[in-house]
N, C-alpha and C positions, 0 to 999 in steps of 0.2 A: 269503552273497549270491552268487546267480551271476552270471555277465560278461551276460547279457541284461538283468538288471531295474538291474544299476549304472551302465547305457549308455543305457536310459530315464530313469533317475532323471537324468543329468547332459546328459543331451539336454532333459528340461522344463525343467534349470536353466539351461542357453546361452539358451529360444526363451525362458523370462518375463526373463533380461535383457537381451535384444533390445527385447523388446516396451517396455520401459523407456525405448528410445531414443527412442520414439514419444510420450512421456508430457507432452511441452507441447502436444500437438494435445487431448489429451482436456476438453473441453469439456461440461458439463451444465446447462441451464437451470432443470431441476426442482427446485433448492435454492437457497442462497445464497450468494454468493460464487461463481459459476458457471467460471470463470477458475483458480481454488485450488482449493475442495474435493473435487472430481472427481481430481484430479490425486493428490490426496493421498492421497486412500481406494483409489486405483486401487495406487499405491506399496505401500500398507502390503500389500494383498493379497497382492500379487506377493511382497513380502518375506519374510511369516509363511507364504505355502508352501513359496517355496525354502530358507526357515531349518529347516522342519520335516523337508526332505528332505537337507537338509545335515548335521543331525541323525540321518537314518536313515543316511545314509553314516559316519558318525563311529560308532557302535556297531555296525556291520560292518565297520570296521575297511578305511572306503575312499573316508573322506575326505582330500582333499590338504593338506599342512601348510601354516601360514601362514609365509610367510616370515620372519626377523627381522629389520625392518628400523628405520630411525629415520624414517625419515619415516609407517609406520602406527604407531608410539610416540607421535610429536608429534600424532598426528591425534587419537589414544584421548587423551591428555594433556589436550587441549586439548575436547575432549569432556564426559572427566567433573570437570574443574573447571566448564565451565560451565552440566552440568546439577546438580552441588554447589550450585550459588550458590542454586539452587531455597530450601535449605534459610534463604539470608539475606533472602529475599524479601517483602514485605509482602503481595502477592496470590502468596502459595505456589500456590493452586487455579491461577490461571493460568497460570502456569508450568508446571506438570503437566501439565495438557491443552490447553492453549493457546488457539484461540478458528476459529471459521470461516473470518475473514478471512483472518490468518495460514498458520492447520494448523501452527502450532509448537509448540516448549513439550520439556519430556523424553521425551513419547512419541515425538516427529519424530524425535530426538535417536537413539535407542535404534534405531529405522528407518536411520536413514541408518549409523548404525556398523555397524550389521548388514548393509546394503547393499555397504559396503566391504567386507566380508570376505567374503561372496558372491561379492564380481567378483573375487577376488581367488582364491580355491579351485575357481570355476568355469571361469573362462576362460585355461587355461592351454597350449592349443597354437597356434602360427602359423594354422590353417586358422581358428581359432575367434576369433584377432583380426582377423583377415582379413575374415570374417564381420559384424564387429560394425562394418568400416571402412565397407562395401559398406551394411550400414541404416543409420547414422550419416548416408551420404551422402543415401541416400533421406529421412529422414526430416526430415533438414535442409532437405532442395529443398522438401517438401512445407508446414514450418513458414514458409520464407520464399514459397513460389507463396501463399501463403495469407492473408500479409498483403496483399503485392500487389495482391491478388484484391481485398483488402478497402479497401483506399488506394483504389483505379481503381474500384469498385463491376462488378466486374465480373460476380461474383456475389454474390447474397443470404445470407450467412452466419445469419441472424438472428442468435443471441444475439452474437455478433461484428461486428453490422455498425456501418460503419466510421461512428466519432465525435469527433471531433477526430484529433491524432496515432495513427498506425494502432499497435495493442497484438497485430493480430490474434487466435490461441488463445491466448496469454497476456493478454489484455487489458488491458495496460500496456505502452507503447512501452521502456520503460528495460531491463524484464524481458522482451521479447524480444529487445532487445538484447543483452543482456548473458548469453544463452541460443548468440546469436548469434556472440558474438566468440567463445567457446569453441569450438563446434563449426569456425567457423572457422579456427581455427590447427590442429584436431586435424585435419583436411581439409585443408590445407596440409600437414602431413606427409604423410597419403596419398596426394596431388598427387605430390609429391618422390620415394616411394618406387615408387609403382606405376604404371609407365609406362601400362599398358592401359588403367587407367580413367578418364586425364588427363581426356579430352574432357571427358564427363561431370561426373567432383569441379571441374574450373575452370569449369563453367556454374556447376555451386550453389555455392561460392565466390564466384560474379561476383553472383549473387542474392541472398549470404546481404550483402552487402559495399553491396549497392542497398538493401534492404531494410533495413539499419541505419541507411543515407543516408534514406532517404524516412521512420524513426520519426521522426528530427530529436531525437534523443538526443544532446545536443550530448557529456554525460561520455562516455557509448562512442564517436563519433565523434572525438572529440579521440585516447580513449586509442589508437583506429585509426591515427589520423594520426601521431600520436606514434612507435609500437613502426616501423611501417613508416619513417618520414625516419631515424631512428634503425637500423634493419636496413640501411637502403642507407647510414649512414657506416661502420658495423662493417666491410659488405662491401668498402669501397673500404681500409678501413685493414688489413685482415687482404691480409699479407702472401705473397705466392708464390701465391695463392687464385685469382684471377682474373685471363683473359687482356687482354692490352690493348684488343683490342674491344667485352670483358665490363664491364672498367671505364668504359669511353668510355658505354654504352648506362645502366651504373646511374648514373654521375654523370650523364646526361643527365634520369634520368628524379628521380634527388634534386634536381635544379636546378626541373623543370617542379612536381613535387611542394611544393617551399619555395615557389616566385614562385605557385603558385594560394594556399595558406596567407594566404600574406601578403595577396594583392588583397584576400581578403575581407575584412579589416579596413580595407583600403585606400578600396575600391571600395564601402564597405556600405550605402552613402547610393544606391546607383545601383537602377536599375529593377531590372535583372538580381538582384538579389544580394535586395532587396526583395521581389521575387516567387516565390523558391522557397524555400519555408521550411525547411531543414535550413541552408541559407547565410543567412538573416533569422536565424535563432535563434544561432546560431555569432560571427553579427560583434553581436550584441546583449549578448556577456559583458563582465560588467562587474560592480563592486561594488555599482555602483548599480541595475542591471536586477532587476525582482520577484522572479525566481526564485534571484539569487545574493543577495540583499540578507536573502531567508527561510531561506535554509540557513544563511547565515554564523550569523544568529539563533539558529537550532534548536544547532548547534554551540556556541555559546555556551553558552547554555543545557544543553548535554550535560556541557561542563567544569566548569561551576556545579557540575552533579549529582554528577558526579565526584569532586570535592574532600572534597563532602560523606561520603559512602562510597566512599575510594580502596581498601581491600584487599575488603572482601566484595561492592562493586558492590550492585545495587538490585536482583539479580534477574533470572534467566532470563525472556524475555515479559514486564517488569517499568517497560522503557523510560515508558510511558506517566506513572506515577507520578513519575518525576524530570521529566520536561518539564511535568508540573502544577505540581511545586512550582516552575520557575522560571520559567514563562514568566509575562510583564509583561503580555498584552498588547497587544503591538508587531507582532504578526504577524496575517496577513489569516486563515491556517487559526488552529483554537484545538484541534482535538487531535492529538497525533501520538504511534504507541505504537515509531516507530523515528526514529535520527538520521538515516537518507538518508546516511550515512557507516560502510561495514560498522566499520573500525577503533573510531570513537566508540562506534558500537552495543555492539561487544565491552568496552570499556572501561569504559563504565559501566553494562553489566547485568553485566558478570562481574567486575568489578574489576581489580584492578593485576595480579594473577599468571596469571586468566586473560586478559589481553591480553597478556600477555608470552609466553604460549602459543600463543598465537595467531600473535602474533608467527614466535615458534621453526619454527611451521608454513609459514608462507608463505615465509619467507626458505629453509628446510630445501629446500626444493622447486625452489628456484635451485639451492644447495649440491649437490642429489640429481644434477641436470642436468650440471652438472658434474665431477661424480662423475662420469657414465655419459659423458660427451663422454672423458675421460681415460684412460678404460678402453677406449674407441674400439668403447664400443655403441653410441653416436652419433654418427654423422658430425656434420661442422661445419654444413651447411643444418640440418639437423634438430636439432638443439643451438642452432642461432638463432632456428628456427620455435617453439621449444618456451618458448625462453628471452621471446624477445618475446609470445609468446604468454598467457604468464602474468604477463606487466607488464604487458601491455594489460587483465587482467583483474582484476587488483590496482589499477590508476587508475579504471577505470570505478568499483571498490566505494567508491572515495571518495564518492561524487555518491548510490549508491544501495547497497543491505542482498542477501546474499545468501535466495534461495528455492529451494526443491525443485527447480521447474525448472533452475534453471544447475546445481543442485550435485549433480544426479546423471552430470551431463557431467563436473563437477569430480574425482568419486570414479573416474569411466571413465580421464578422464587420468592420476591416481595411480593406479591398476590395472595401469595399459600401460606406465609405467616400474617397474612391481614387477617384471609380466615382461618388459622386454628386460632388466631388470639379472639375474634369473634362470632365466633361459629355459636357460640353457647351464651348468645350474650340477648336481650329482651329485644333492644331495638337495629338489631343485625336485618330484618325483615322487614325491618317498616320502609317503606316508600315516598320519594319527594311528592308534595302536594303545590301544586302550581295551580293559585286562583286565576286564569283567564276568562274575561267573554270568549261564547265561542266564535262573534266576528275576529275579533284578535286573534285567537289563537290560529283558526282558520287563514289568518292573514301570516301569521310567523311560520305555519308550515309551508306555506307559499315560499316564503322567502328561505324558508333552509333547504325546500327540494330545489330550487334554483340556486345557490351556494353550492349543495353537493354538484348538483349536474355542471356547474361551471366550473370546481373544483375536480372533480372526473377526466374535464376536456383537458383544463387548464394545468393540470400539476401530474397527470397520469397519460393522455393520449398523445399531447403534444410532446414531452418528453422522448416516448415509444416513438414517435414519428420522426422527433428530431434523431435519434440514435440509429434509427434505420437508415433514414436519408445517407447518413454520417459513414456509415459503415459502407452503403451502395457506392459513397461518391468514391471512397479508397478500394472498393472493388474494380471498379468500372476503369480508372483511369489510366490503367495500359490499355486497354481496350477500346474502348470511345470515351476522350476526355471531355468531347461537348457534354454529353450524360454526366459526365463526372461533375462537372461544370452544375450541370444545372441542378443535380441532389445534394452539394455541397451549398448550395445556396438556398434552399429548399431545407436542409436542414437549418441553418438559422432563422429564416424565415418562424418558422413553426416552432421554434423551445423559446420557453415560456421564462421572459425577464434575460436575465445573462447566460440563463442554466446550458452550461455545456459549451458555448461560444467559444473557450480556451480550449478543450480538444477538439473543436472543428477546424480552428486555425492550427491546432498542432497536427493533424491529420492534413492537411494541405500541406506541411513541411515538409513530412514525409515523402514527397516525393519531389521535392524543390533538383532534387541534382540527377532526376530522371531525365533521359534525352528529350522529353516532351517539354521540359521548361529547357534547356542548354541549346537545341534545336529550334525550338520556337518562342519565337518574342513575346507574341501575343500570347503565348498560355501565360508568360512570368508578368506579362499586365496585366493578365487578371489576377492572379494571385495577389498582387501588390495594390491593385484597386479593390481585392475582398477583405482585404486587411485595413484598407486606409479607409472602409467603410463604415468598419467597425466602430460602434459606439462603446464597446468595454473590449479592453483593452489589457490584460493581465500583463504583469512584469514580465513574464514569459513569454505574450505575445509580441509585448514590442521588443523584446529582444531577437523575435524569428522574424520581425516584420523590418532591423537593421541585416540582416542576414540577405533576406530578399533586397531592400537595398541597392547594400553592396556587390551583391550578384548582377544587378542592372546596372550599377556603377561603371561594369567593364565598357557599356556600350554607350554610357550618358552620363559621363562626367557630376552633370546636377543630384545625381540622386545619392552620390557619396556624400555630400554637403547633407541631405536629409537626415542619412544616416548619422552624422556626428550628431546633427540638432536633438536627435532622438535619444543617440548613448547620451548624450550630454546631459539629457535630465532625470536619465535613472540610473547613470553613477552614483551618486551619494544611498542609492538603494541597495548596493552593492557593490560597495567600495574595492573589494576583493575577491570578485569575479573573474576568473582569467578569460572569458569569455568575451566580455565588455571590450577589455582592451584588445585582443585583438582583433573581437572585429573596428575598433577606431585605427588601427594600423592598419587594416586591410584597407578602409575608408581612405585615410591618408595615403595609402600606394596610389589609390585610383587617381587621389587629386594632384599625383608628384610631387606629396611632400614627402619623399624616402627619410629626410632624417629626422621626419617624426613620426614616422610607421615603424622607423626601425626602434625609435623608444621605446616605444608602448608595445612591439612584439618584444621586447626586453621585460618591460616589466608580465607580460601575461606570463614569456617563461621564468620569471622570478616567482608568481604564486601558483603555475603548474606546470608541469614539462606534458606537454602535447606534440603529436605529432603535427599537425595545424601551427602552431606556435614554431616549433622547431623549422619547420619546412620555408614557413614565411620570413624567418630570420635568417635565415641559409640564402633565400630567392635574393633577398635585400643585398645579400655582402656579397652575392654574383653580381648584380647590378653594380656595387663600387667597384668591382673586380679585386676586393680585397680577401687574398686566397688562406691568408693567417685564420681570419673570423668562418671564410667557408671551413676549411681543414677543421678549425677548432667544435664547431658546433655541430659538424658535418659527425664528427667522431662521437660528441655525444648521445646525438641523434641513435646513432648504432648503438648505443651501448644500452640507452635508454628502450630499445626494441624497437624502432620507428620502420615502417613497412612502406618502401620505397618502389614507386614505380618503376618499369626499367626507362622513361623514359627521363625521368627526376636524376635516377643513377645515374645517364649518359653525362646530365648537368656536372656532374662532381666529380669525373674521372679526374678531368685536366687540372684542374684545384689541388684534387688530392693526389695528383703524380706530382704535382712539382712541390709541393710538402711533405713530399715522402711517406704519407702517411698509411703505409702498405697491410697494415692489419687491419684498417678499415673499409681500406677497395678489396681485400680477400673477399671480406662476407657480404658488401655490398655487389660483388661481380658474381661471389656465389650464386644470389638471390638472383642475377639477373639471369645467368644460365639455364638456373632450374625452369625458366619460364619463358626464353629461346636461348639456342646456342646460336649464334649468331658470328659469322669469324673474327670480327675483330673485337668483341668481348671478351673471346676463347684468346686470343693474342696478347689483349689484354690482362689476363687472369694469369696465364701463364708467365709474362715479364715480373706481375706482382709476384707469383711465389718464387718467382729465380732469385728476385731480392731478400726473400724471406728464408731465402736458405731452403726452400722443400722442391731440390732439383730434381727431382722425380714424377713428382706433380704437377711440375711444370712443362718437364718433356712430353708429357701426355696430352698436356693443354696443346701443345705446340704442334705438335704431332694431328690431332683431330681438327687446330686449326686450316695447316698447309696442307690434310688433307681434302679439305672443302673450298679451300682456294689459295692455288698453287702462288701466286701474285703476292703473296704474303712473305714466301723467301726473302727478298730483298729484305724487309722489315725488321725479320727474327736470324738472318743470318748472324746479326753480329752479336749475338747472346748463345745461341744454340748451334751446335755441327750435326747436320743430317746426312 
C-alpha cells in the first residue's frame, strides 16, 4: 500500500469519527422512534466502514496496534459477559436485535466495541485530538443552542418541538442531560488546557451547564452540584496548591454555592423557587414525591428480579420480563423494559459476575486517572476535571440507563486517556503485521467486503426500510387501510431477525378501536391473522393479540376460548398484571360465564382501580340486577375519577335512584349535561338536587327542563309549584 491511499484511508477514518461527535443532533421523523433510530443506523454505518477500512490497514500491514491496557480489558470483559447473558434469556430474539425504541441488544453491543477500538487505532496524534476537542466544542454549543431554541420556541423544530421538559435532538430531557455532563467535563479540560480557545469552550460550557438547568433533570443537576461543592473542597484542602487570594475566591464561591443548595429546600414554598421549574422539581425530592416514590418501586421490583436469577441475570434487553413478573400493581406506568438505574439494570439482565464487571469498569477508570495523575500525565486541575467528571456521570446513571448518545462520548473519554497514557510511549506507533499469501489474503478481502455489504443491507437498510414501512402503515390507515395493510406487512417482511416485530404489532393496536376495525370484520381478521402469523411473539404481543381476541369474541364465541388459552400461559409471567385478569373476565363474559368474569374483574380491581375494570364490574352487577354492587362501585368509580359516557351514565341512573345514592348521580348527571342537555337528564338533575337540599338549582334544572318540553309537568309537578 503506498503512503497516499494509507493517508486517505486514515483521513476518512479521523472525518467519520468526527462526524460521530455530531450524532445526538441527528433526527428523523420518517420512521419511529425518531430520537433513536436515526442515530443508531447513522453509528452502525459509520462503524462497518471504518471497521472495513481498518481491516484494509491490518492486511497491508498499517494498521496501529491496540494498546494493552486494563481498562480496554475491563471494557471487552464487561462486554462479552453481557452480551453471554443473551444466551440465559427468555426473549433470546430480543436480546439479539433489540427493538426500535431502544437500538440495543448484541448488535449495538458488537458496534460500540468496535467503536472503541476505532477511536483508539485512529486517533493517535496531538493535532488529530486537538481536532476532535475543536468539533466536540462545536458540536456541543450546537446540541445545547438547540434545546434552548426549543425551551424559548424560538424556532420551529418540528419533530422536536418543544413539549414539556425540553429533550431537544435527544428528545428526552435526562438523555440530553446526561450527553451533556459528559461533554461538559471533556470541555472543561480543553478549557484548562487551551488557552486560545478559552472564550469560546466557556460560552458552550456556560450553555451546556443552562441547558442541563432548564431540562429540570433534577439526577444530572444534583450530580452537577454535587462533583463541583465537592471539586472546590478538594481544592481548598490540597495543600501548597493555591494562593491565598485563590483560596479566599473558591471558599467564597463554595460558601455562595452551599447557601443557594440549601435556600432551595429552605425557601421551596416561596414564589420564586415555585416558578422556575428546575428549582420546583429540586426542592420537591422526597420519598414521597411521584417520581421518587416510582423508581424506589421499579428498584424494588429490580431486587425482587435479582434474587431470583443472581448469577445468569434475565438477559441482555430482557429487563421487561423481570418487572412483569414483579410488579403489583402499585405503580401509575405498568410497562418498563429498564430500571432507570444503569447499576440495577446491569445487575439484573447480566447478573452477579457481569455487574461485578461492570463494576471492575467504572472504578478502573478512577484507578486509570490516577495512574496517569502519578505518572504526571495529568496535572492536578486535569486529574480533578476528569476525576469529578466521571462521578458526576456515574450519579446521574443511578436515576437513568445508559444510550448511544452519551456512550459514544464515554468511549471518546477512554480513547483520550489511552492516548496521554501512550502517546510518549516506543511502541504506540508500531503497526499489526499479518503474514498472509497474497491468494489468501486476496481471498479474506473478498470475504470481508461481502460481510460488510451484507452487514450494510442486513443490519442498516432493512431496518430503514422496515421503520419506514412502519410509520407509512400508521399514516395511511385512516386513509386507505388496503395501503396500510400492505406497508405493515412490508414492514416485517424486510427487518432483519425479530428486529422491530413488537412495535409493528404495537403500531397495529393503535388503531384496534378505530371504526375501521369496530365497522369492519375483515380489517379485525387481518389484524388477528398478522398477529397469529407471527413467529416472535413478545409478552407484550400476546397480550394485545388476547385483546384482539376478545374484541372478536363479541361476534365468535371460539376466539374467547383462544383468549383464555393464551392469558393462561403467560400468567405466571405476570402474575400481578391487572391487565391479564381482566382481559380473562372479558373472555369469560363472552362465554357467559358472569360469575367468573365477575371474579377476575374483582381481582384486577384488587391490583389496580381502572376505569376498564371499574366499568366491567358495574356492567356485570347490571346484568344480576344487583343495585347494592352497582350503587356500591358505581360510587367509587366517581370518586376514583372514571369518565363516563352519557350513554354508560343512562345505565346507572335507575340503580342509583333507588339507592339513593344522590351525590354520585349529581356529578355523573353533571357530566352528562355538559355534553347534551337533554330534558329528561335536566329532570333528572333537578329531582337529584331537590333531594340534596340545593332547591334553587333544582328550580332552574326544572325550569330549562319544562321549558324544552312542556310534557314534563305531569312528572315534576309533584316536587316543584310553577
Amino acid at each position: 500500500m503506498n503512503y497516499k491511499i494509507e493517508k486517505t484511508i486514515k483521513k476518512i477514518g479521523e472525518i467519520g469519527l468526527l462526524i460521530l461527535l455530531f450524532l445526538p443532533l441527528f433526527v428523523w421523523t420518517g420512521t419511529l422512534f425518531p430520537y433513536v433510530f436515526w442515530k443508531s443506523i447513522v453509528f452502525r454505518f459509520i462503524i462497518q466502514l471504518l471497521s472495513l477500512l481498518a481491516l484494509i490497514l491490518l492486511f497491508n500491514n498499517k494498521l496501529s496496534k491496540v494498546p494493552k491496557k486494563f481498562i480496554i480489558s475491563s471494557v471487552f470483559i464487561y462486554f462479552i459477559l453481557m452480551i453471554t447473558s443473551v444466551f440465559f434469556a427468555e426473549d433470546a430474539s430480543r436480546g439479539i436485535w433489540g427493538n426500535f425504541e431502544r437500538m440495543n441488544g448484541v448488535i449495538e453491543y458488537i458496534h460500540l466495541a468496535a467503536y472503541l477500538l476505532i477511536l483508539i487505532v485512529f486517533l493517535r496524534t496531538k493535532q488529530q485530538w486537538q481536532k476532535v476537542f475543536f468539533t466536540l466544542n462545536f458540536s456541543s454549543f450546537l446540541i445545547s443552542l438547540m434545546a434552548i431554541a426549543q425551551e424559548y420556541k424560538i424556532i420551529n423544530f418540528g419533530a422536536i418541538d418543544y413539549a414539556g421538559r425540553t429533550g431537544g435532538t435527544l428528545g428526552n430531557a435526562a438523555f440530553l442531560s446526561s450527553v451533556l455532563i459528559i461533554c461538559t467535563f471533556l470541555l472543561t479540560f480543553f478549557f484548562h488546557q487551551y488557552p486560545k480557545q478559552r472564550k469560546f469552550t466557556g460560552l458552550v460550557i456556560a450553555l451546556n451547564i443552562l441547558t442541563i438547568f432548564i431540562s429540570a433533570t433534577r439526577g444530572a443537576i444534583l450530580a452537577l452540584g454535587f462533583v463541583v461543592i465537592l471539586s472546590f473542597f478538594i481544592l481548598l484542602l490540597k495543600k501548597n496548591f493555591l494562593s491565598r487570594r485563590k483560596k479566599q475566591i473558591v471558599g467564597a464561591l463554595l460558601l455562595l454555592t452551599s447557601i443557594f443548595s440549601v435556600s432551595i429546600f429552605i425557601f421551596k414554598n416561596s414564589q420564586l423557587v415555585r416558578s422556575i421549574e428546575p428549582l420546583r422539581r429540586i426542592s420537591e425530592i422526597s420519598l414521597e414525591d411521584a417520581t421518587s416514590a416510582s423508581r424506589l418501586k421499579l428498584w424494588q421490583f429490580s431486587w425482587q428480579a435479582f434474587k431470583e436469577r443472581p448469577l445468569t441475570g434475565w438477559g441482555i434487553e430482557n429487563y421487561y420480563l423481570a418487572f412483569n413478573k414483579y410488579y403489583d400493581g402499585s405503580m401509575r406506568e405498568e410497562w418498563f423494559d429498564r430500571a432507570h438505574n444503569q447499576l440495577l439494570d446491569v445487575l439484573v439482565t447480566g447478573g452477579l459476575i457481569t455487574f461485578i464487571a461492570y463494576l471492575v469498569f467504572i472504578i478502573g477508570v478512577f484507578i486509570y486517572l490516577k495512574i496517569l495523575y502519578k505518572k504526571n500525565k495529568l496535572d492536578f486541575i486535569s486529574y480533578l476535571i476528569f476525576t469529578m467528571g466521571w462521578l458526576a456521570y456515574i450519579i446521574q446513571n443511578l436515576f437513568i440507563f445508559d444510550m448511544l448518545s452519551n456512550l459514544v462520548y464515554v468511549f471518546l473519554f477512554l480513547a483520550f486517556l489511552i492516548y496521554i497514557d501512550c502517546q510518549d510511549q516506543e511502541n504506540y506507533l508500531k503497526y499489526y503485521i499479518v503474514k498472509i499469501g497474497k491468494p489468501f489474503k486476496g481471498l479474506i478481502v473478498i470475504i470481508i467486503i461481502i460481510g460488510v455489504v451484507f452487514s450494510l443491507s442486513f443490519l442498516i437498510a432493512n431496518p430503514i426500510a422496515a421503520g419506514v414501512n412502519t410509520h407509512y402503515g400508521l399514516y395511511y390507515f385512516l386513509v386507505d387501510f388496503e395501503k396500510s395493510k400492505n406497508y405493515f406487512s412490508r414492514a416485517r417482511e424486510v427487518s432483519p431477525g425479530s428486529f422491530g416485530h413488537e412495535e409493528i404489532l404495537n403500531s397495529i393496536m393503535k388503531i384496534k378501536d378505530t371504526q375501521l376495525f369496530q365497522n369492519n370484520y375483515d380489517n379485525l381478521d387481518w389484524a388477528i391473522n398478522f398477529f397469529e402469523e407471527e413467529s416472535y411473539l413478545s409478552y407484550r404481543s400476546q397480550i394485545n393479540l388476547s385483546y384482539l381476541y376478545n374484541f372478536k369474541a363479541e361476534f365468535d364465541q371460539q376466539y374467547a376460548d383462544k383468549s383464555l388459552e393464551l392469558l393462561d400461559k403467560i400468567l405466571p409471567k405476570g402474575p400481578n398484571r391487572q391487565d391479564i385478569y381482566y382481559l380473562i373476565g372479558q373472555a369469560q363474559s363472552a362465554l357467559g360465564n358472569m360469575e367468573k368474569s365477575t371474579e377476575y374483574f374483582h381481582k384486577a380491581l384488587e391490583i389496580k382501580k381502572t376505569e376498564d375494570a371499574y366499568w366491567n364490574l358495574i356492567l356485570n352487577y347490571i346484568f344480576f340486577g344487583d343495585d347494592t354492587q352497582i350503587a356500591k362501585y358505581a360510587v367509587e368509580a366517581v370518586d376514583f375519577g372514571i369518565n363516563l359516557s352519557n350513554k354508560e351514565i343512562r345505565y346507572l341512573i335507575d340503580p342509583l335512584n333507588r339507592q339513593r345514592q344522590n351525590r354520585t348521580l349529581e356529578i355523573l348527571l353533571e357530566k352528562y349535561i355538559e355534553r347534551d342537555r337533554n330534558t329528561d337528564t335536566l329532570a333528572d338533575l333537578a329531582l337529584v338536587k331537590l333531594r340534596l337540599g340545593k332547591e334553587r338549582e333544582a328550580m332552574e334544572y326544572a325550569a330549562e327542563a319544562l321549558e324544552k318540553d312542556p310534557n314534563l309537568k305531569s312528572r315534576l309537578k309533584k316536587y316543584f309549584f310553577f
